[in-house]
Structure formats: structure tokens, C-alpha cells
C-alpha positions in Angstrom: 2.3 10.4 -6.1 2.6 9.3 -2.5 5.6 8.3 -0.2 4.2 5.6 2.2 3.9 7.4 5.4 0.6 7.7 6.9 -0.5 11.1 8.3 -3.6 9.5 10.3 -5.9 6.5 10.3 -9.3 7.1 9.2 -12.7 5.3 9.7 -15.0 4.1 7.4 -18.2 6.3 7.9 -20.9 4.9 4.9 -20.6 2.5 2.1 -22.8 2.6 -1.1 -22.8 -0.4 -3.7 -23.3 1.0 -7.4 -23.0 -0.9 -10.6 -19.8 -2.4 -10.2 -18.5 0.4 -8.2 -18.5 1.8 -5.1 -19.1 5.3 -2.9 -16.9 4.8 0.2 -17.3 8.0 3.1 -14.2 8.1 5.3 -14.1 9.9 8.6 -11.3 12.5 9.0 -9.4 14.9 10.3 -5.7 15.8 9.8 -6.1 14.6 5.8 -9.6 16.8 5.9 -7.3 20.2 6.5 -7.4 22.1 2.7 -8.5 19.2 1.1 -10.8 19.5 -2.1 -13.4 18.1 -4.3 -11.2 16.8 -7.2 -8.0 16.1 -4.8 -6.4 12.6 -4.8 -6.0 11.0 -1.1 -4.2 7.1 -0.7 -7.3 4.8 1.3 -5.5 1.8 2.0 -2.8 3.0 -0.4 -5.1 3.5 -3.4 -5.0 6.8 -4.3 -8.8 8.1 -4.9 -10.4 11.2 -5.7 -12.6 13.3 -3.7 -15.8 13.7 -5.0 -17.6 15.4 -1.8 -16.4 16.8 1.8 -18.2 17.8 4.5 -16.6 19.0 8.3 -16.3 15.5 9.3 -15.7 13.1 6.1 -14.6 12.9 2.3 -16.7 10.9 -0.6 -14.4 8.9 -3.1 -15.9 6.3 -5.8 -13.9 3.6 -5.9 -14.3 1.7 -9.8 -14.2 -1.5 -11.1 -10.4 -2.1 -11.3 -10.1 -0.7 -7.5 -12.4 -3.4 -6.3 -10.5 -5.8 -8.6 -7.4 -5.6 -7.2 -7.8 -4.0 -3.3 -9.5 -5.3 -0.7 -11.7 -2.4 -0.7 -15.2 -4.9 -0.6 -14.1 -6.4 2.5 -15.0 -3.3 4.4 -17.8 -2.2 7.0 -19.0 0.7 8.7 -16.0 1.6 11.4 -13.6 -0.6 9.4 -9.8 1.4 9.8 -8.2 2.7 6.9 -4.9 4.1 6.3 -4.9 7.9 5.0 -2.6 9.8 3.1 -2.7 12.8 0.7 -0.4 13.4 -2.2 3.2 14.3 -2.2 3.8 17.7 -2.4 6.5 19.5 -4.6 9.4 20.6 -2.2 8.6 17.6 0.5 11.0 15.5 2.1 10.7 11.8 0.3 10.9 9.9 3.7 9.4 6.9 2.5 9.8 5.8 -1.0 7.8 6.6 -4.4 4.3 5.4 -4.2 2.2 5.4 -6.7 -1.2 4.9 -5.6 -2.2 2.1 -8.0 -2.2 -1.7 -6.2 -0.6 -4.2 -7.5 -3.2 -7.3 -5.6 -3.9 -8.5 -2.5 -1.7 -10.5 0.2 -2.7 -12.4 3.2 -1.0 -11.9 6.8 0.4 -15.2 7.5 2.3 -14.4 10.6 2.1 -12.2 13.0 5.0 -12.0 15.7 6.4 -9.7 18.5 9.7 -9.0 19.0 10.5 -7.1 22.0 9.0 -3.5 21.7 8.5 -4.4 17.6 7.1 -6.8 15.3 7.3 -9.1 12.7 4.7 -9.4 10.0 4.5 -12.3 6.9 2.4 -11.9 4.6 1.9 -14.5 1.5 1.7 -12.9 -2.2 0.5 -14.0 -5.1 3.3 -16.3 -6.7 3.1 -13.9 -10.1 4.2 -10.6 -8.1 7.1 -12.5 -6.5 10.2 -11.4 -9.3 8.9 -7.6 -7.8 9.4 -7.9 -4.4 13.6 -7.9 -3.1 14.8 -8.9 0.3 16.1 -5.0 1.8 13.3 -3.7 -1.1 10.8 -1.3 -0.7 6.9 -2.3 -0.6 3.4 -0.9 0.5 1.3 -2.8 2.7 -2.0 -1.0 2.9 -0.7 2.2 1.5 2.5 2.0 4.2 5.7 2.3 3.2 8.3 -0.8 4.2 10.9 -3.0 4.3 11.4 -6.1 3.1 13.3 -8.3 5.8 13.6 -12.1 4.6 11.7 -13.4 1.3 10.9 -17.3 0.9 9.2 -18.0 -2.0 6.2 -15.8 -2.0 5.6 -14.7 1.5 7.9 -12.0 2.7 8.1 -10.2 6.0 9.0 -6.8 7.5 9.9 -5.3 10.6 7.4 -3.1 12.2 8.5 -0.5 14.5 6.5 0.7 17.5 5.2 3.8 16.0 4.3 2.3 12.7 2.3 -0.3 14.4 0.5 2.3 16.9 -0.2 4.7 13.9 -1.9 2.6 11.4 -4.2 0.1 11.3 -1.7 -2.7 11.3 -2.7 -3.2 15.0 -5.8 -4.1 14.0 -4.7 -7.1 11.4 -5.6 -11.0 12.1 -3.6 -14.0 10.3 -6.2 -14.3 7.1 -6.5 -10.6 6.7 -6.1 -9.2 3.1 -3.8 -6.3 2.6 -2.9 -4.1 0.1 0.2 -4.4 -1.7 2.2 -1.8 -4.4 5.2 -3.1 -5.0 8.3 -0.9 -6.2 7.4 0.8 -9.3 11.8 0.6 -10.1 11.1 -3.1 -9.9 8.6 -3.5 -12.1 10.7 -1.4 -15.0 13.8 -3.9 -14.1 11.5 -7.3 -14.4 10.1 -5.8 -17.5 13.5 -4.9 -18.8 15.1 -8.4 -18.2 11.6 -10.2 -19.2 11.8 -8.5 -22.8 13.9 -9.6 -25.8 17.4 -8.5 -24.8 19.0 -12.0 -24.9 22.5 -10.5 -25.0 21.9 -8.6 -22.1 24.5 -9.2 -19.2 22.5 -7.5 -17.1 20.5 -10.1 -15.1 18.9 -9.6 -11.0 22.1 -11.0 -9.5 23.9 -8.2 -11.1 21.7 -5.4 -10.1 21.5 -7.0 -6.6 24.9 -7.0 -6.6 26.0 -3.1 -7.7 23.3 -2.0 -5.0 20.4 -1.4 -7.8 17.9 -3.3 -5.8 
């Protein structure tokens, strides 16, 4: 379990193809501190286990379903990757709960400075739109935001200055993949209303309402 806020950026180091999977070295240092073989650590906001550490890097092997679903084969030697390890028992929950398991992909659609901030669109697939709720919770590359203003399928958030400078969202182009988790109470509630409960009164505009989401 996660919470969406990023204790450092990492870079990636070596990348090894296997059959259908993939060994991915990421250079640390913060995340590197009491870490071990066996530990889950959030690349991107996919949580992956450590398989080898040296003084400088960690090993994961990313499987079939990772590539699937993250945009983990688009990267490169030096390519900049959001790093965070698990939540601990005790912690302060600054963010919100993160699972670790992506959802899909989005595309940055928009990129826009507002004053000392920012404004970011990205474009979802049309399936995932029922998760995502305008003043929801979502991950963007394993970061932990806002959701501003929703149309259709694209949604944008409001980047602060420290968010931007402390990830690798300074480093995104319009037509960039990104990661995207959306809020695991979401996915319960469009489960919920999707099932066989045709008596229900409880419908989105209700829960929207009452302050559920």
C-alpha cells in the first residue's frame, strides 16, 4: 500500500527484455536507505519487488500484466521515474490510498502554466471514465492528485510548484503516456451501482451529493 507522494525521482540505470517480461535497474538513493531483496517499491506508481540491490540501484522484474497495462516498455537508459516505498504502519496518510496496481495508460493532452503552477489534461481511456470524479482522488505516474474539471474522458489537475519540481512531471511532452490508478473507493462504488441492485436508490448523483465522492 502506498499514499501517492513521491520521496525522490529515480533514473533508469539497465533494462533487460525476457520472455514477456522485463528486468528494469533503477538508480537510487533516499528509497535505497533499509530497503531489501523481497521489499515492494511504487516505479511509476506500480508497486514492484526487489529482487537485487547494490550501493547505487535496485532490480525489479516487471511481468506480463505490468507491461500490459503501464507504460513501463516505453523506457530508456536515463529515462525518470517516480519512486516510492510502501506505507508504513503508524504513517501519516498525506496522500490518499494507493494501491500499486494500474489501472491503464493516459496521454498528456495539455500542458499549461498558471502563474507559479500548472495545469495538466490528460485523455483516458473512455472505459475508466465512471472511476474518475471531478474533486476525486487519482495517480498519475504513481503521484497522488486532484481531479480539477472532467469532460468526457480527459481530466485535469492542478500541479503545484513542488509537485512539479519533485517528480518527473517536468519532464512530460503532449503525447506522453502516464500511468494512472484510479480511486480504489470508486471502483467498489461503480461496481456496486453496475451490479444487480435495481431497487437501489443509491445512484452517483446521490453519493456526489452526501460528500461520498
Amino acid at each position: 500500500m502506498f499514499t501517492g507522494l513521491i520521496e525522490e525521482t529515480g533514473e533508469i540505470a539497465n533494462i533487460k527484455m525476457a520472455s514477456e517480461a522485463l528486468y528494469l535497474t533503477v538508480k537510487a538513493n533516499k528509497v535505497l536507505e533499509n530497503l531489501k531483496i523481497g521489499d515492494s517499491v511504487a516505479i511509476n506508481g506500480a508497486c514492484q519487488t526487489v529482487i537485487e540491490i547494490n550501493n547505487s540501484s535496485f532490480t525489479v522484474f516487471a511481468s506480463r500484466e505490468t507491461l500490459n497495462v503501464t507504460n513501463f516498455l516505453t523506457y530508456k537508459a536515463g529515462t525518470i521515474v517516480n519512486l516510492e516505498r510502501t506505507l508504513r504502519v503508524g504513517d501519516r496518510l498525506d496522500g490518499h490510498i494507493v494501491s500499486g496496481h494500474i489501472d491503464t495508460t493516459a496521454v498528456v493532452k495539455n500542458i499549461k502554466s498558471i502563474g507559479d503552477a500548472f495545469e495538466f489534461s490528460f485523455e483516458i481511456d473512455s472505459k475508466y471514465k465512471n472511476q474518475i470524479v471531478k474533486k476525486g482522488s487519482i495517480t498519475v505516474n504513481g503521484i497522488s492528485l486532484t481531479i480539477a474539471n472532467i469532460d468526457n474522458n480527459t481530466f485535469s489537475t492542478a500541479i503545484i510548484p513542488i509537485t512539479f519540481e519533485s517528480t518527473n512531471l517536468k519532464f512530460l511532452k503532449i503525447g506522453d503516456n502516464v500511468n494512472i490508478e484510479t480511486d480504489i473507493l470508486g471502483k467498489y462504488i461503480e461496481k456496486y451501482l453496475s451490479s444487480n441492485h435495481n431497487n437501489s436508490n443509491i445512484n452517483i448523483e446521490l453519493l456526489e451529493r452526501n460528500g461520498f465522492i
